[in-house]
C-alpha positions in Angstrom: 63.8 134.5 60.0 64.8 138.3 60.0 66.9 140.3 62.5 64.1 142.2 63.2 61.9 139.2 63.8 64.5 137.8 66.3 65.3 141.1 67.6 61.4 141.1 68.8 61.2 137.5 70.2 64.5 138.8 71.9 62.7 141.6 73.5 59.8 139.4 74.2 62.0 137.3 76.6 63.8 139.8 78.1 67.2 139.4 76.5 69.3 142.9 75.0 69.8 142.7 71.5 72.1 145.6 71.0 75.6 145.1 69.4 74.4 141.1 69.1 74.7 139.1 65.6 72.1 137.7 64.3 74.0 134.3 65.5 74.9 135.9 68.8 71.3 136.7 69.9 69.5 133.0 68.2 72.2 131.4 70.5 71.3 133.3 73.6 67.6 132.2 72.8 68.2 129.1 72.6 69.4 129.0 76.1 66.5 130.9 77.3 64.6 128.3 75.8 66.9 125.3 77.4 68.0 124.4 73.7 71.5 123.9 73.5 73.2 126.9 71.8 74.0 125.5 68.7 72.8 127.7 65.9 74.7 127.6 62.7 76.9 124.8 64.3 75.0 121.6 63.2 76.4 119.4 60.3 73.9 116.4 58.9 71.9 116.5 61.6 70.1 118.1 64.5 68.6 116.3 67.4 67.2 119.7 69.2 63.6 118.9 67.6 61.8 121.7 69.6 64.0 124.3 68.8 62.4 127.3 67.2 65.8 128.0 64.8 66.1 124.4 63.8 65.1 124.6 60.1 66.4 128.0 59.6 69.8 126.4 60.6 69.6 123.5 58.9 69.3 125.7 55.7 71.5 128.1 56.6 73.9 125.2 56.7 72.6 123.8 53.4 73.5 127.2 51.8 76.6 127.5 53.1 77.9 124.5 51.9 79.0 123.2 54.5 76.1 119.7 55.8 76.3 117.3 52.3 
């Protein structure tokens, strides 16, 4: 997902996105949504199955190196 594409769904819930990383503000919707804010954190595994950024942050990890 973009920055501009979370910067909208950001808006959309009523959260600022000004002076946020991309990280920063996915966390803070996470706890809008009652996710845990976990972004970029998980390693193997995630069990937050209704979590919008799950897949994005499983790859991101992917790509990173860092889940095997």
């Amino acid at each position: 997902m973009k920055m501009q594409d979370v910067r909208a769904m950001a808006k959309r819930m009523g959260i600022k996105s000004f002076g946020k990383s991309k990280g920063e503000l996915i966390r803070e919707i996470q706890r809008a949504e009652g996710n845990f804010d976990c972004y970029g954190t998980a390693t193997d595994f995630c069990d937050q199955l209704d979590c919008l950024f799950r897949s994005s942050c499983l790859n991101k990890q992917k790509k990173s190196g860092q889940a095997t």
